[in-house]
C-alpha positions in Angstrom: 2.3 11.9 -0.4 0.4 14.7 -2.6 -3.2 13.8 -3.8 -2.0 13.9 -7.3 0.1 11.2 -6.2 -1.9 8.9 -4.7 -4.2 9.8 -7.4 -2.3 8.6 -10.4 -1.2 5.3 -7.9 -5.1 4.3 -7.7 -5.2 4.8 -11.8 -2.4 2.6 -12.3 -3.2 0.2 -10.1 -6.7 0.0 -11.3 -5.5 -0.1 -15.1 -3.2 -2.7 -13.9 -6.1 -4.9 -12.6 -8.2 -4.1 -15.9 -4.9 -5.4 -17.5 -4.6 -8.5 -15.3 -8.3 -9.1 -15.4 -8.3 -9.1 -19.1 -5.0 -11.2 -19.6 -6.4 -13.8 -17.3 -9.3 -14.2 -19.5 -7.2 -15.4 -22.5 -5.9 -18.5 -22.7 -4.4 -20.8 -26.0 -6.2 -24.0 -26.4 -6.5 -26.9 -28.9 -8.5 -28.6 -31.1 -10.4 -32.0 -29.4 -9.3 -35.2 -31.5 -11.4 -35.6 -33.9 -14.4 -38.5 -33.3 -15.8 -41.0 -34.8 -18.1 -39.4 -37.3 -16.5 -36.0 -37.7 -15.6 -35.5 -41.2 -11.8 -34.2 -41.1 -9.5 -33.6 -44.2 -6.7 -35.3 -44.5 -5.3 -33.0 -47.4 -6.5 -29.8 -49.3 -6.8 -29.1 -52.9 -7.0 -26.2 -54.8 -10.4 -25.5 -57.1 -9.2 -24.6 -60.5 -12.9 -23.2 -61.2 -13.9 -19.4 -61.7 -15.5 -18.7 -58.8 -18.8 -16.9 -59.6 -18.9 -13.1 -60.3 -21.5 -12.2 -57.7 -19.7 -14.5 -54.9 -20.4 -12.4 -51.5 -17.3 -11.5 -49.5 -19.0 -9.4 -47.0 -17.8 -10.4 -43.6 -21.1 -11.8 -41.3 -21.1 -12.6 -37.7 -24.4 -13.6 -35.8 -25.3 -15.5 -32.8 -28.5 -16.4 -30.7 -29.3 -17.7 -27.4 -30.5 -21.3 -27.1 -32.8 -22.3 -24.5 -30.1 -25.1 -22.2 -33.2 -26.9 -20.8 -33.9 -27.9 -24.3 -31.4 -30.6 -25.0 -30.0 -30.8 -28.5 -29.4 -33.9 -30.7 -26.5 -34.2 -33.8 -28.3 -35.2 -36.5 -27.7 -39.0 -37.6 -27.3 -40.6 -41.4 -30.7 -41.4 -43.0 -31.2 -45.6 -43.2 -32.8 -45.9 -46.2 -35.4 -48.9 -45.8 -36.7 -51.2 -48.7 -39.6 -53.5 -49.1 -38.9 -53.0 -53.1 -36.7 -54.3 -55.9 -36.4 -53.0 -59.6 -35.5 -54.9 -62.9 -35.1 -54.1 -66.6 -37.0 -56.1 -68.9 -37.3 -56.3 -72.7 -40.1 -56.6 -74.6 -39.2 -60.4 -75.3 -38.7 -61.4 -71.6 -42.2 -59.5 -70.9 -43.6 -61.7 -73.4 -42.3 -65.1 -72.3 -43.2 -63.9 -68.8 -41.3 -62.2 -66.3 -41.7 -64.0 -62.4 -41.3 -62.6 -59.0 -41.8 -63.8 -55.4 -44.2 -61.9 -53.3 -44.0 -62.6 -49.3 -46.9 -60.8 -48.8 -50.6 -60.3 -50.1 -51.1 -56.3 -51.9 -48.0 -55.5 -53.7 -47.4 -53.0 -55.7 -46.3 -53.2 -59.5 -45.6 -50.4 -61.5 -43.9 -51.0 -65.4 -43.0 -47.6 -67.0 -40.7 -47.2 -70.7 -37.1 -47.6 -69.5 -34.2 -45.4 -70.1 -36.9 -42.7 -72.0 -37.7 -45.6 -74.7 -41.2 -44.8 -76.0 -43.1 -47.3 -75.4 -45.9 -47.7 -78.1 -49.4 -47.5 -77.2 -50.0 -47.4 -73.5 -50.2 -50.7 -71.6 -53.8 -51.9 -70.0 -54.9 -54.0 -67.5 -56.3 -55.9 -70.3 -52.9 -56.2 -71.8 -51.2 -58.5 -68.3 -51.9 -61.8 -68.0 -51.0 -63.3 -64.0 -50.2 -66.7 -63.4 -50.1 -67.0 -59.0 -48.4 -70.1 -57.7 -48.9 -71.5 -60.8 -52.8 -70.9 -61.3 -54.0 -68.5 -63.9 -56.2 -65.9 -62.4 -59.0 -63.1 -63.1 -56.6 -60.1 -63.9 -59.5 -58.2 -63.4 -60.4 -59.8 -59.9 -56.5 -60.3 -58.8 -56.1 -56.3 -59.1 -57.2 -54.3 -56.9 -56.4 -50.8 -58.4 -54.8 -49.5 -61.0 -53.5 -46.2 -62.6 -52.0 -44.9 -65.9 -49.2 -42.3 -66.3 -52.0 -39.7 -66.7 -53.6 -40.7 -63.5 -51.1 -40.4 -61.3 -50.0 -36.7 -62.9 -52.9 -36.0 -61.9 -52.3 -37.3 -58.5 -49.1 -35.4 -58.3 -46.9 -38.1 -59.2 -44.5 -38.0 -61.9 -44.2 -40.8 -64.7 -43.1 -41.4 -68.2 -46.2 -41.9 -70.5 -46.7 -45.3 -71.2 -46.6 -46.6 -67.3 -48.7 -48.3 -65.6 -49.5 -49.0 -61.7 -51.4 -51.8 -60.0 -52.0 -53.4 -56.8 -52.5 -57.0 -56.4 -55.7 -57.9 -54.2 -55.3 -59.1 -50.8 -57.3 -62.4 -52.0 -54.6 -62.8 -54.4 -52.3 -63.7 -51.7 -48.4 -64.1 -52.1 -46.2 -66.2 -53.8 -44.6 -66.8 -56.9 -46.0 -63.8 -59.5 -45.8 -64.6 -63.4 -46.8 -61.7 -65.4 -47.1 -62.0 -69.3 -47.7 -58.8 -71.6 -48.3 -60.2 -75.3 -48.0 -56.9 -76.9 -45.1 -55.6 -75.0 -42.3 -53.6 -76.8 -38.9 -52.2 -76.5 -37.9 -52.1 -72.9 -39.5 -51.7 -69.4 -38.5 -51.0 -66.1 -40.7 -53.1 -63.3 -41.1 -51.6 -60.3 -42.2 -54.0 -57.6 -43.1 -52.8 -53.6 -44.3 -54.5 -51.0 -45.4 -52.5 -48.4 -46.7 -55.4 -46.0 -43.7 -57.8 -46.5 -41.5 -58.6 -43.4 -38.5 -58.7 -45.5 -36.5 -55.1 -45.5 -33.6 -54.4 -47.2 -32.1 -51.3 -44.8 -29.3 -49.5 -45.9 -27.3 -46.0 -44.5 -23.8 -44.3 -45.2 -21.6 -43.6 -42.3 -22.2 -39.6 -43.1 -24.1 -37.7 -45.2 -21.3 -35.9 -46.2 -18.1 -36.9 -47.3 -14.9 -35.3 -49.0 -12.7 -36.2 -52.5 -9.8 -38.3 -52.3 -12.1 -39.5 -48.8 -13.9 -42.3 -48.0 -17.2 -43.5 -46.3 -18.7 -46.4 -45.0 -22.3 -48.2 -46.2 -23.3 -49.9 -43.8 -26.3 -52.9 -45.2 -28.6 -55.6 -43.4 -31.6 -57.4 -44.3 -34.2 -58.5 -41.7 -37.3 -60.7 -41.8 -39.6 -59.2 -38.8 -36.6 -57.5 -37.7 -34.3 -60.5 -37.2 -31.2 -59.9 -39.7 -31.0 -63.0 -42.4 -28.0 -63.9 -44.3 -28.3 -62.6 -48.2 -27.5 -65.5 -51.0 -25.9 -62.2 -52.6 -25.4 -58.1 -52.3 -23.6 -55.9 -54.4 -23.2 -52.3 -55.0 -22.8 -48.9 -56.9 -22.2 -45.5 -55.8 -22.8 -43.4 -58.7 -21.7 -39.5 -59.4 -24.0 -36.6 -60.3 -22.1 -36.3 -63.6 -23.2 -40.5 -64.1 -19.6 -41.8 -63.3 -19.9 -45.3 -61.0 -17.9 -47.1 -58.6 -18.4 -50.9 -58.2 -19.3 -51.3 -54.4 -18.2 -55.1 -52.6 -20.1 -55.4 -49.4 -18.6 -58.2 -46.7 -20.6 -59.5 -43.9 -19.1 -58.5 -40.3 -19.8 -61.1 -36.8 -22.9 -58.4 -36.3 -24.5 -59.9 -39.5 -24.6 -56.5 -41.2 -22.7 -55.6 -44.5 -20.0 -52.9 -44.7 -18.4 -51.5 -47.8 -15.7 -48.8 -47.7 -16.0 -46.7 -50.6 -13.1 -44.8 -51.7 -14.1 -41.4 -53.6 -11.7 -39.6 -56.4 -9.8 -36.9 -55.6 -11.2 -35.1 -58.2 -14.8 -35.2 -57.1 -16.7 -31.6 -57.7 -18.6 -29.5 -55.1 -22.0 -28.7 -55.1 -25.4 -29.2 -54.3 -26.2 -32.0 -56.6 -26.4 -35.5 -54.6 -24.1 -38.8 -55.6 -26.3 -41.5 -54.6 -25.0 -44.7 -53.4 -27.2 -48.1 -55.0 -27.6 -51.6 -53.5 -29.1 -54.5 -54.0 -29.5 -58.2 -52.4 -31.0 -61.3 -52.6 -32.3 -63.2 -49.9 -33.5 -66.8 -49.3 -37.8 -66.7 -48.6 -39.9 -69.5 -47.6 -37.6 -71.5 -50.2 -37.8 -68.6 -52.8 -34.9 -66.2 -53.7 -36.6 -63.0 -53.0 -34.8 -59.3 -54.0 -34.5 -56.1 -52.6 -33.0 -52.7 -53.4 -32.3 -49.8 -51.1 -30.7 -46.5 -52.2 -29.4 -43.9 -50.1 -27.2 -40.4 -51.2 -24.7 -38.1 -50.4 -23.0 -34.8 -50.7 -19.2 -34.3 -51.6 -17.1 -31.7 -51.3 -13.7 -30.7 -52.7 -11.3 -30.0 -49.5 -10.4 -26.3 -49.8 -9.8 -25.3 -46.3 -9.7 -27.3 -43.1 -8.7 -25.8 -39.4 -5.9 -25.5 -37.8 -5.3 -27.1 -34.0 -4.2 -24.3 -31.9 -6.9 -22.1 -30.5 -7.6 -18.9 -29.1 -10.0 -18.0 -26.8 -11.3 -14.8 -24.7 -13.7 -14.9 -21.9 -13.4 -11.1 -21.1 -16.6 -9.8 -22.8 -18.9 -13.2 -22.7 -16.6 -15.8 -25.0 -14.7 -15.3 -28.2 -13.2 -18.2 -29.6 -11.2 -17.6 -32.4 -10.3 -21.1 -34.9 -7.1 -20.9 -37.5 -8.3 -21.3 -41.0 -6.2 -23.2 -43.5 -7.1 -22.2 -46.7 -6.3 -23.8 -49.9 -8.8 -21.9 -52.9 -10.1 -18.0 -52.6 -13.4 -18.4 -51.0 -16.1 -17.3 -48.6 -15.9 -19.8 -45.5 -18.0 -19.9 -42.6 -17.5 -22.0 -38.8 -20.4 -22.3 -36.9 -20.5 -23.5 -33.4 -22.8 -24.0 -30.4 -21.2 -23.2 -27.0 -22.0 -25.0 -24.2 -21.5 -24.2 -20.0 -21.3 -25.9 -16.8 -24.9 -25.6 -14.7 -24.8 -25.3 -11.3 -25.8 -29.4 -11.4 -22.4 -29.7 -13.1 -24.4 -30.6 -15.9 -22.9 -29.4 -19.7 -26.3 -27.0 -20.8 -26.3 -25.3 -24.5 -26.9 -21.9 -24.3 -25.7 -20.2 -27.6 -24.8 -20.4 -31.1 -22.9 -18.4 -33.4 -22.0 -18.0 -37.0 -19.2 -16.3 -38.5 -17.9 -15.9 -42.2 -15.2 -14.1 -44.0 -13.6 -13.9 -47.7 -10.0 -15.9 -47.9 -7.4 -16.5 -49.8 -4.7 -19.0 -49.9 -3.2 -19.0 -46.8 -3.8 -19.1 -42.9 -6.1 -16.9 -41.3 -8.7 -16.9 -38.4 -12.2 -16.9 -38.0 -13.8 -16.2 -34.7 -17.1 -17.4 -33.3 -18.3 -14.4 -31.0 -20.6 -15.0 -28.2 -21.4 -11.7 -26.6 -21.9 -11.8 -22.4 -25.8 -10.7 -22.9 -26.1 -14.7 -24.2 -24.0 -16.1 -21.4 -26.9 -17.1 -18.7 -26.0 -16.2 -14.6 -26.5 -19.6 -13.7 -23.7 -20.9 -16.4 -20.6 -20.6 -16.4 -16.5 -22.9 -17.1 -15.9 -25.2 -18.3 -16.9 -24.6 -21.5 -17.2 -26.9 -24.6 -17.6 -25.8 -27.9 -19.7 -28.5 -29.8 -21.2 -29.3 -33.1 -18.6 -27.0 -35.1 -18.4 -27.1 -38.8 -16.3 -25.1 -41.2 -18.1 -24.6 -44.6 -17.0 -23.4 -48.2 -19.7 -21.2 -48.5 -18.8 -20.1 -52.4 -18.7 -23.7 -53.5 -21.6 -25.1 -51.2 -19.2 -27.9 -49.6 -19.3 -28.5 -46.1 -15.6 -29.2 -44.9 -15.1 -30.3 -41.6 -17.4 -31.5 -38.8 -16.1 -31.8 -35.5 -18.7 -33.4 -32.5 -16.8 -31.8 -29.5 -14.6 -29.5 -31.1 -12.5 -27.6 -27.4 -13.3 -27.7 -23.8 -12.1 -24.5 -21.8 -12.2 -22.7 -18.6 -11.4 -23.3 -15.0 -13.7 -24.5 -12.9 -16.0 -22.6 -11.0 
């Protein structure tokens, strides 16, 4: 055998291995099922907006190393938690006397013009007169502090002219509150916090994102020094950043927490403005119906894209996943993902994340999430999960799909 012989036998065998080595390193793969808490889309539509004249379509891709002793959390839904209630009043009522029940000493009433009304000469301490448990009292002595609209500007805080703040001394104790205003006129909204009471109103959606023609959970429970109590009545309203509202009917589950499913329109718009989700309950106190209101929000997004189920992925230079894109509306969409590996403890460790976007239209497509081998650490290695991914609509600031554990890949080592 000549030397050119055996030398173009080593080069083919060699390319061969490269070849092998390489193939190897592919594999197909798919999509987790979704878990509880993932926000998936069950359809798509199609935005019939202009997209904006300077939308970006230049492809990005990015990623970053992650420290895998540092354990990372998901992030949960916000509880909203009250201590407070609001009512509208008219001048009339705040004549006659409006009453509340306090269930502890120092609360906080604040009366400001409702609805933008103008509300005449600003109110005065001088103008209330308190009735506590049915015993007239020094307004003078039974408030602590007090502030006008001007005031609290001052302070930073933000109310119409007209309002005014007080606290009820701690010697005024708690109870039934009767608060007169002779000269009151048009309308008022009274604001009423309680920042030592051990009734809590708490209330939290099941996501802080959601999707039209989707749904979402609230989830509600009162508690007197954390022990839940049963309300004498709840109710609800989720209401839309354009002021549209949707009635909300909470029922009481065997945990003794309330749970209303609220079904959003299909036609709900993208963007950065919050809808905001409204409750309010009324619970038995010491013999004394006592209210509370807790409000929580929420971002929805129209369903323009979602991803497909079968995966690619390519461990031959560090790890390339690469996720089918279903796309409904021309955009700029972007997947995010954070990669995690096995540790030599057999222990899943993040160690990476990566970004990618890219200008679509209607269609399927792919979008890969590149993780070069300088961010893949010696001491990790298969299985793989991909974890925490999200697709987004990047030119309509919806977030589209969230998936906890999203693929697991890779032989074992």
């Amino acid at each position: 055998m000549t030397k050119n012989t055996t030398r173009n036998l080593l080069a083919a065998a060699l390319a061969c291995a490269i070849f092998s080595a390489g193939a190897s390193a592919a594999e197909r793969a798919r999509l987790l099922p979704a878990a509880q808490g993932d926000l998936i889309a069950s359809r798509l539509a199609t935005d019939k907006a202009a997209l904006p004249v300077d939308a970006e379509r230049a492809p990005v891709d990015f990623a970053w190393a992650v420290d895998p002793a540092e354990a990372l959390s998901a992030s949960t839904p916000f509880t909203a938690r009250s201590r407070e209630f609001w009512t509208d009043m008219d001048a009339n009522a705040m004549r006659e006397g409006y009453r509340f029940t306090t269930t502890a000493p120092g609360a906080l009433v604040r009366i400001s013009p409702a609805n933008g009304a103008k509300s005449g000469a600003s109110l005065q301490v001088s103008d209330i007169a308190l009735r506590i448990n049915g015993r007239n009292v020094d307004t003078a002595t039974a408030i602590r502090t007090s502030a006008d609209a001007a005031q609290m500007k001052a302070a930073g805080a933000q109310f119409p002219e007209g309002t005014l703040a007080f606290r009820l001394s701690q010697d005024a104790g708690a109870g039934q509150v009767e608060m007169k205003i002779g000269n009151a006129t048009g309308h008022y909204l009274v604001h009423v916090f309680e920042p030592d009471s051990p009734l809590e109103l708490n209330l939290s959606a099941s996501s802080d994102k959601a999707l039209a023609g989707g749904s979402l959970t609230l989830t509600a429970n009162l508690a007197n020094a954390a022990a839940k109590v049963q309300a004498e009545s709840i109710g609800g309203v989720v209401t839309s950043p354009d002021g549209a509202s949707i009635n909300v009917r909470f029922k009481r589950d065997a945990d003794g927490q309330y749970r209303a499913q609220v079904a959003l329109p299909e036609n709900a718009g993208n963007g950065l403005d919050l809808w905001e989700a409204h409750t309010f309950a009324v619970a038995g106190f010491n013999g004394a119906r006592v209210p509370r209101d807790a409000k929580t929000s929420f971002a929805v997004s129209l369903p323009t894209a979602k991803l497909g189920s079968d995966v690619s992925v390519d461990t031959s230079q560090g790890v390339r996943v690469s996720l089918p894109v279903e796309a409904a509306s021309t955009g700029r969409y972007e997947v995010r993902g954070v990669l995690y590996g096995t540790a030599q403890d057999g222990s899943m460790k993040p160690f990476a994340v990566s970004h990618s976007a890219r200008w679509l239209e209607p269609g399927k497509a792919t979008i890969a999430l590149n993780f070069g081998k300088e961010l893949v650490p010696a001491d990790i290695g298969a299985p793989f999960e991909l974890r925490e991914v999200s697709l987004n609509d990047q030119t309509r600031l919806g977030q589209l799909e969230t998936r906890s554990v999203a693929l697991r890949f890779g032989s074992t080592k």
